[in-house]
N, C-alpha and C positions, 0 to 999 in steps of 0.2 A: 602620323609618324611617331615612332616612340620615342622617348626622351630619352636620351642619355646623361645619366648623373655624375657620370667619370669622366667624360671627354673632354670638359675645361679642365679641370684640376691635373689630369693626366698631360695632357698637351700643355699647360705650363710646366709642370714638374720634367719632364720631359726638356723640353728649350732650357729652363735652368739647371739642369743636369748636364744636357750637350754645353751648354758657355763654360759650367764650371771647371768641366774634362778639358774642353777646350786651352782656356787661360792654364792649366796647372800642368798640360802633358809635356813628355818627353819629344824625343824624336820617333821613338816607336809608337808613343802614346797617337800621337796626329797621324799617323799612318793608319793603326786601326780607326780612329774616327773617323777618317776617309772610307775607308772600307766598309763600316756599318752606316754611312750614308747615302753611301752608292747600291747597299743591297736593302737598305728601306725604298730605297726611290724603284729598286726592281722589285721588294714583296709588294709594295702596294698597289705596284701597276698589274702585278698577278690578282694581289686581292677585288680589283675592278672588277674581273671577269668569272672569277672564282665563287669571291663573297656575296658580289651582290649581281652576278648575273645567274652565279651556279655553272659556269662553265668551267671546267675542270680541265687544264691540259697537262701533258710531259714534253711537251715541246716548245715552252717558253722561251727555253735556253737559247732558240737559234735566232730571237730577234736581239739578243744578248752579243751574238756573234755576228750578227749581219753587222750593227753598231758599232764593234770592235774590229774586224775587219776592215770597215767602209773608212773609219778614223784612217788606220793603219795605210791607206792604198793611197789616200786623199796626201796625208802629211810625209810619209815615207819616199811616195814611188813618183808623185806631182806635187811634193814640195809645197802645197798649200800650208796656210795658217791652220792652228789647231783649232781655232772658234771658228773659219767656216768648215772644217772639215766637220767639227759637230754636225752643225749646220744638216750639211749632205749627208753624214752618216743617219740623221734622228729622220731625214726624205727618203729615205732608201730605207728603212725601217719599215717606215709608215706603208710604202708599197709594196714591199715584201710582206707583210700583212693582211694589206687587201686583197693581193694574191692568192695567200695561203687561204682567207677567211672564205674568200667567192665557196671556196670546195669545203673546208672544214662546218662550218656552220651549219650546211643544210643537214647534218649529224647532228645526235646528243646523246646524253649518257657515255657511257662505254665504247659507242664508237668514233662518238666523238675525243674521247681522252687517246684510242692508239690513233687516228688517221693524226693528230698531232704529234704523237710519239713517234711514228713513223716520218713525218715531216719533217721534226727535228733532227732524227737519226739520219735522212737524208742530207741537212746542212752539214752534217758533224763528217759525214763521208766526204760530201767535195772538200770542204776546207782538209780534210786529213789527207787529200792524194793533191790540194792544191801545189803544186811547182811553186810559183810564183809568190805566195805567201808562206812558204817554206815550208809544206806539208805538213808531216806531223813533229815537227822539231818547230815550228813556230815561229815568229821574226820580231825583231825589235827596231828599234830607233822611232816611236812614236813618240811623239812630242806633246807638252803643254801650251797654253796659251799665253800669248805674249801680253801680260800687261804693264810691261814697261809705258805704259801711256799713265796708267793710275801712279805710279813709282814703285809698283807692287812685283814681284819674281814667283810667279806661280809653280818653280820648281821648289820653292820653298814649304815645306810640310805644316808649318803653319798656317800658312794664305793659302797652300793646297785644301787642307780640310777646311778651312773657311767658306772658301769655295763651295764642296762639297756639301755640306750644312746647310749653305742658302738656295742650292739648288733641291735636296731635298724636302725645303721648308718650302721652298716655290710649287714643288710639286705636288707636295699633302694640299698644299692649299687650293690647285687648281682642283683635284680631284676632290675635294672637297665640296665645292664648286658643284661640280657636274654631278655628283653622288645626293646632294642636295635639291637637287632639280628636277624639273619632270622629268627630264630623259633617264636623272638617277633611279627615281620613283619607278617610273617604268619596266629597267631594269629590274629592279625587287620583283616586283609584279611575277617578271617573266620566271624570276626564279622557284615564285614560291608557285604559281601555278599558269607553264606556259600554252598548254591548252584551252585555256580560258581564256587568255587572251587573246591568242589566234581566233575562236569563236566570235568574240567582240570586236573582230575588223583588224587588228593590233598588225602592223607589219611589222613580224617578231622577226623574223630571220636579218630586215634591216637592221635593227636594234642589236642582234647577238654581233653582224659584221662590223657596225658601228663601234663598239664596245671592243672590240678584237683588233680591231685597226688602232685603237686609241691605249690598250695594252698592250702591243707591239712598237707603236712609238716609243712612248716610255723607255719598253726593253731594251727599244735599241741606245737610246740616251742614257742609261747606265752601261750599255755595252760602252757608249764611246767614252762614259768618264773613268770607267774602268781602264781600257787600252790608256786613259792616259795617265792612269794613275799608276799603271804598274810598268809600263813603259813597256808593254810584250805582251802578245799573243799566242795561241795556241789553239785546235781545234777542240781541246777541253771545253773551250768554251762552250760549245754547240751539243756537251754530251749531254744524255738523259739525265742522269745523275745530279747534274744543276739544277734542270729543273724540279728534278725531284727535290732539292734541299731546299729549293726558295717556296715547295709547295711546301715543306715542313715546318716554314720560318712561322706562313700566313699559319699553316693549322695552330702553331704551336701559340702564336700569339691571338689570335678569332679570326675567322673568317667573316668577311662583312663589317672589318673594323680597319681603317686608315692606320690610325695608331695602335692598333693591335696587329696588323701587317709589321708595320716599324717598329713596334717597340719585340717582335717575333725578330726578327732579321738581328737586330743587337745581339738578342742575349744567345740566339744559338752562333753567334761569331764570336762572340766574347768566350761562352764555354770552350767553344773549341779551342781558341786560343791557351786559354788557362790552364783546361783539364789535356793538353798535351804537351803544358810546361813541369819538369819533374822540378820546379821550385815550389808550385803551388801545392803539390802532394807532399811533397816534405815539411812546407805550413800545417797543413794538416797533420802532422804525427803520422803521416803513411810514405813508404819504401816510393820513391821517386821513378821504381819501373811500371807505378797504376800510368804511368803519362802512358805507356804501351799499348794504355787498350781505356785510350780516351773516347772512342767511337763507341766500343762497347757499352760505356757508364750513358753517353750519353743518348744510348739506344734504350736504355730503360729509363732514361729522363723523359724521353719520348713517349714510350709508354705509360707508363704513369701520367703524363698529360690527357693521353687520350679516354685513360680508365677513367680519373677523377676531375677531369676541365676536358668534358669534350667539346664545349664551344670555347675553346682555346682559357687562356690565362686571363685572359683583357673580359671575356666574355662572362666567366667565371667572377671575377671578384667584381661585371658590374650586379649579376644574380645577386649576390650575396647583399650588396648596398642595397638596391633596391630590392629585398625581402627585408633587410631589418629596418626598411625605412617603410615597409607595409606593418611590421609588426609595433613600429613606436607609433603610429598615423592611429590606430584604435584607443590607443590609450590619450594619446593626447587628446581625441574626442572627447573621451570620458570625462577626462579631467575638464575640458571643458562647458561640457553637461554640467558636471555637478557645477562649476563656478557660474553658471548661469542660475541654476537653481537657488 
């Protein structure tokens, strides 16, 4: 396995970066850190199956929605607690996936990315003609979790992103875990070449549904922290267009990277947010109508990722460490040569 020379020092700077944001934000401030932790906790459960399996979908988004619905019907319409609706929402996830995967998996490449994309666009249709969860206008009155037991108010945007924070650190860590492990190992394997392994006995198609069940769990666990973080639902949730951006987050930060997942999901939330605020463009010494065509700017942020870091940002500056730490390893030889001499 190769070593990564970035992944401590990133993953600390990282945690002390989210505490510091944390203690210093606003009210707005703890709302987006809520939100870049709820969409690390969905890039990395894409990057599972993306990075290190090579499975490629556009249909992520609907276990995004199964989560947020399944919250939604649990605490809304049966008055349940928001922590078992979790609960049920993250079960209902989980089989909505082994569902989907029985059929999608025996696919790969190309047909495998639309019979997803088509799957998804098929959740996005029921929820948008569903009645009962307000079709395409959407519904509200999803609720948080009661921790009046801690003395703690998880309506509070504070303890909210607190929250938030611990369950995305809980999740790098389990996925860490498993990416770590044979079955992780194995996964690579199938990516970098899954006809060899099929040849060598390998029950690959278990391993891709494996893997797909356990990234649609996830999904759906940011779908439910989402519904409760935003307090509302809508069939957006389920659109292509999601999934497409949370595959943008992983590109943009590496694919095959936990923390290049996460630290991908931050900065394209954080751009959006900025580059469509006209206060940030008037920092800049520029006319406050660029916020107009903040998509635009960061459509060629995009690209330029992909021309000059095509193994994303994370993946990129670990190249770069480990070539100048090839290039100082000769000389320090040297030096050492001669001081032996």
């Amino acid at each position: 396995m190769i070593r990564d020379p970035l992944h401590t020092p990133l993953a600390l700077a990282l945690t002390l970066l989210a505490l510091a944001v944390w203690w210093n934000a606003d009210f707005f401030g703890h709302e987006l850190l809520a939100e870049v932790a709820i969409f690390a906790i969905f890039a990395m459960s894409l990057d599972l199956m993306v990075g290190y399996a090579g499975m490629v979908s556009l249909g992520h988004a609907a276990f995004l929605a199964v989560g947020a619905y399944a919250t939604a019907a649990m605490t809304v319409f049966l008055g349940w607690p928001a922590s078992l609706a979790m609960l049920v929402a993250v079960v209902l996830s989980a089989g909505a996936a082994a569902l989907v995967g029985l059929f999608a998996v025996r696919l790969s490449g190309v047909f495998f990315i639309m019979i997803t994309l088509a799957i998804g666009q098929m959740f996005y249709a029921y929820f948008f003609k569903s009645r009962p969860f307000g079709g395409d206008n959407g519904m509200s009155g999803i609720t948080r979790p009661d921790l009046g037991i801690l003395g703690l108010d998880a309506n509070d945007p504070v303890v909210f992103s607190a929250m938030m924070l611990l369950a995305a650190l809980g999740v790098y860590l389990l996925l860490r875990v498993i990416v770590r492990s044979p079955f992780g190992h194995t996964l690579i394997a199938i990516h970098q070449n899954e006809n060899r392994l099929r040849a060598l006995g390998c029950p690959v198609q278990r391993y891709k549904l494996a893997v797909y069940v356990i990234a649609g769990t996830l999904g759906g666990l940011a779908g439910s922290l989402t519904a409760q973080h935003t307090g509302f639902i809508s069939p957006d949730l389920a659109f292509w267009t999601v999934s497409g951006e949370v595959l943008i987050m992983v590109i943009v930060g590496g694919m095959g990277s936990l923390l290049g997942a996460a630290s991908g999901a931050a900065l394209v939330i954080l751009m959006r947010h900025e580059l469509s605020d006209e206060n940030t463009w008037q920092l800049l010494g520029l006319p406050g109508v660029m916020s107009h065509y903040w998509q635009f700017v960061m459509g060629i942020f995009f690209v330029l990722v992909v021309l000059f870091a095509a193994d994303g940002l994370y993946g990129r500056l670990t190249g770069l460490l480990m070539a100048a730490r090839a290039r100082l390893t000769p000389n320090r030889q040297r030096e050492d040569g001669n001081v032996s001499r």
